[in-house]
N, C-alpha and C positions, 0 to 999 in steps of 0.2 A: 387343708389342715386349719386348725380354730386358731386362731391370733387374738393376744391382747395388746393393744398398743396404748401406750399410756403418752398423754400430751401434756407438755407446760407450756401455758400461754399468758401473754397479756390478759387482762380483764377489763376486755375492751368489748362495746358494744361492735356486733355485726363478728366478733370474730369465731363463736361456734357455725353460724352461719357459713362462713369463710370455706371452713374445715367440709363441714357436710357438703356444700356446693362443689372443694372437689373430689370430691367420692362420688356422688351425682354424676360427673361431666363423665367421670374416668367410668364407668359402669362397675364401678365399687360396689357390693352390698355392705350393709353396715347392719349387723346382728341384733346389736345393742350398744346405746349411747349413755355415759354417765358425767355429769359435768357437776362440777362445783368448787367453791373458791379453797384455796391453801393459808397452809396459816400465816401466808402474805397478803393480805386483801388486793393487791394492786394481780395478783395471779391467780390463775383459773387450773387444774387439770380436769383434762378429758382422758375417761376410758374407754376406746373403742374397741367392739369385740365382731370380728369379722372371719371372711375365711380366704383362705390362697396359700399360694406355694410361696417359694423364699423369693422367685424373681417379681412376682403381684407385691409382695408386702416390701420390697426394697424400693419399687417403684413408687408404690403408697408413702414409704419415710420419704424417697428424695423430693414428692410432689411437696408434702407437709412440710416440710424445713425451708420450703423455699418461699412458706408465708410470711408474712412481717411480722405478725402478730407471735409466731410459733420459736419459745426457746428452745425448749426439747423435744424428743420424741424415740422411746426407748420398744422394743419390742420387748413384753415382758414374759412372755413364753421362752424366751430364750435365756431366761436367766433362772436366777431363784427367785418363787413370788411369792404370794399370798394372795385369795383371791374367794372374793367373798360374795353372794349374791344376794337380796332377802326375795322372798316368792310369800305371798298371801294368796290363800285358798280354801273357796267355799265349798263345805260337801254336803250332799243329802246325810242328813242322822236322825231317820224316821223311827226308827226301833232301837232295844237297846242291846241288841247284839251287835246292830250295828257301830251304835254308839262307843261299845267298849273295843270294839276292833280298829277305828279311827283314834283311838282316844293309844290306844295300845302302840298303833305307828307312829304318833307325834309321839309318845314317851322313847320310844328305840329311834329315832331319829332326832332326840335334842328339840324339837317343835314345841309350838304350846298352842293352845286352842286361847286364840285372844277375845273370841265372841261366839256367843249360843245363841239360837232360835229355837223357834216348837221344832221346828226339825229340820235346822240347818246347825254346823259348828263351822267357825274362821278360823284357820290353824296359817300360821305363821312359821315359816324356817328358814336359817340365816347358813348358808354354806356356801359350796364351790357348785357350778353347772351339775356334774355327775351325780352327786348326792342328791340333789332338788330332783331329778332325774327318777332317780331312784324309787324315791319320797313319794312320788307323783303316778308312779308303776302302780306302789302297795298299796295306795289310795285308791287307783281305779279297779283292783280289785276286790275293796270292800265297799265302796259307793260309788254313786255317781258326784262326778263335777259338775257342780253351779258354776262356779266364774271360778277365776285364777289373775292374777296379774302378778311379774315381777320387775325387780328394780333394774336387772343388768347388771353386769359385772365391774368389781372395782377392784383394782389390782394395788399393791405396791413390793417393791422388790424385797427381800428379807437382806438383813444383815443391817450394817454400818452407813452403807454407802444411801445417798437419795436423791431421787431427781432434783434438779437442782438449778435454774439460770446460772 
């Protein structure tokens, strides 16, 4: 099963390192990693997006808590979240049929074409895994893929409540 686990940590040199190294040891795979500062500068979170069952991911919280560096550590799949990815991606748009059929999926998917070529477009979409997914389905049936790269997933939980030292 696909876990999001969201970190608060010190912002301290070597301490994402920390983190990776034990996912590393433990033969953890790590999906995607996303790290950057809160609106505390002295703190970091990380969103790690990974996969296992409930006794992998308990084992994974109790390794993590028992860093120095590490205040929190929330599974956010298991709560209520919001969860957002960006994906940039380049597609053949040699003709203009095809042109208007890529151009037609970024409009019904929220995307925008942030860059033209003679005959490439850069289309750009901000969502959850499943929809990029999606996104990426109806693309390969109207072009081919040049490149792709995405951000990785960043979570935070909805409501009142927030992670917190």
């Amino acid at each position: 099963m696909r876990r999001i686990l969201s970190i608060l940590l010190e912002n301290e040199p070597g301490s994402l390192s920390r983190i990776v190294g034990l996912f590393s040891q433990r033969a953890y795979n790590i999906d995607s990693l996303t790290v950057g500062t809160t609106a505390d500068n002295t703190l970091s979170r990380i969103t790690i997006t990974t996969h296992g069952d409930d006794r992998v991911v308990e084992q994974i919280t109790k390794q993590v808590n028992k860093l120095v560096d590490v205040l929190k550590i929330i599974d956010l799949t298991e709560v209520p979240h919001i969860e957002r990815e960006l994906l940039l991606v380049k597609v053949f748009a040699k003709d203009e049929a095809t042109r208007a059929a890529v151009t037609r999926i970024a409009d019904v998917y929220q995307g925008s074409i942030i860059d033209m070529g003679k005959q490439s477009y850069t289309l750009q979409l901000l969502s959850n895994a499943e929809r990029l997914e999606s996104f990426l389905d109806m693309l390969r049936h109207e072009s081919d893929i040049i490149e792709l790269v995405r951000s990785g997933a960043v979570g935070i939980g909805r409501g009142d409540k927030a992670l917190k030292g």
